[in-house]
C-alpha positions, 0 to 999 in steps of 0.5 A: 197657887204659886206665882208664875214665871211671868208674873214674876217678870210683871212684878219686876216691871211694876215695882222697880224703882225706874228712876234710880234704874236709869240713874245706873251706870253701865258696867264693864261687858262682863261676859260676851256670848254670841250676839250679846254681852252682859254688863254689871249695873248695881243693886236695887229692890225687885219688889218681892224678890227684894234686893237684887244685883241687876246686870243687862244683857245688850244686842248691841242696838239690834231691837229684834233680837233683844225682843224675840230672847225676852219673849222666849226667855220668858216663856222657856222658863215659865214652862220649865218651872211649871213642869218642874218647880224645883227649877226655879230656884235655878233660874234667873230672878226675873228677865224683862225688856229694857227699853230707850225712849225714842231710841233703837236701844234696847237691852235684856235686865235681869239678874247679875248671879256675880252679885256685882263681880264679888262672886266667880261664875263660870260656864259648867256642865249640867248636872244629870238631875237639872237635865232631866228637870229641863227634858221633863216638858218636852218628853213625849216628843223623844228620848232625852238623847233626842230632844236636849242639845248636848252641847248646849248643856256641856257650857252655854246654859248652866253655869258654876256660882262659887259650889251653887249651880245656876240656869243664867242663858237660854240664848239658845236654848237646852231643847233642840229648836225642831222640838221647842217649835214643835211643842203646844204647850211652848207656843202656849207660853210665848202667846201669853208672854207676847199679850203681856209685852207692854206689862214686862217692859221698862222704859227709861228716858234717853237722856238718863245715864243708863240711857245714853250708855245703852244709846252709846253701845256698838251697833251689832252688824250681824242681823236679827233673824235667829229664833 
């Protein structure tokens, strides 16, 4: 049996190396959407997924939104890929909740797709093929006009990696929210993703470069009650 989604996301918290990660200095925001931007960090090994470009995608200090997108993130893609396991090869690598001691900081690591900044990502369409793999979990409950956000789709989810297609944001989603709040099999998902919390975070001291980037970032003022 394949691994899972989120036992990819439990690897990645088990096996990075927490020391050379808080070491990292916070890149220049790379990409800002909404209520967060996405900073570049450097590169690490990501235990079996090997080498990777990490990057963070910061709420700007606002703990509950960077937890509900986690915890959602998560358990969107583990469906996704579940049902359609082509799918993976889209996603991001891994997603996980990075957190500061004895902070409010926190921030979202997953993988940079840029690698670094060396390669171009731009906002693209989803393909028709990718769009019909994403309806695939949520098809008994309408028609694909129905149930995918078309907007989403034209630019804020799928994104162009020099020719490759990618799946990098999910904030919000591709699925329109009444038939993502109503599907079981989500609610399943994100039950599970929430009893593994602890196991998909990593925490890094305050005082560690990284810390005190993400400490020092502005404070976003617009609240945290999105979904």
């Amino acid at each position: 049996m394949s691994q899972s989604y989120l036992d990819t996301c439990r690897e990645a918290a088990e096996t990075i190396d927490v020391d050379r990660l808080a070491a990292m200095q916070l890149g220049n925001m790379a990409e800002r959407g909404g209520e967060f931007e996405f900073r570049q960090l450097g590169r690490l090994s990501v235990g079996s997924i090997g080498e990777q470009y990490l990057g963070v995608k910061s709420a700007r200090q606002i703990s509950g939104l960077a937890f509900s997108r986690v915890m959602d993130e998560i358990a969107f893609i583990g469906l996704e890929v579940h049902h359609s396991p082509e799918l993976a090869s889209y996603m991001p690598s891994f997603v996980n909740l990075l957190r500061v001691e004895d902070s409010d900081a926190v921030a979202i690591l997953t993988e940079d797709a840029s690698e670094g900044g060396s390669k171009e990502v731009h906002g693209r369409r989803a393909s028709p093929t990718v769009t019909e793999m994403l309806y695939e979990p949520f098809k008994e409950q309408g028609t694909i006009g129905e149930v995918m956000d078309r907007a989403e789709l034209r630019g804020t989810v799928a994104f162009d990696v020099e020719g490759r297609e990618r799946l990098l944001d999910f904030s919000p989603r591709p699925v329109k929210l009444e038939y993502v709040t109503e599907s079981a099999a989500f609610e399943e998902y994100q039950r599970q993703t929430m009893l593994a919390l602890s196991e998909v975070t990593i925490t890094i001291p305050g005082s560690s470069v990284l810390g005190q980037g993400l400490n020092n970032l502005p404070v976003n003022d617009k609240g945290s009650n999105g979904v």
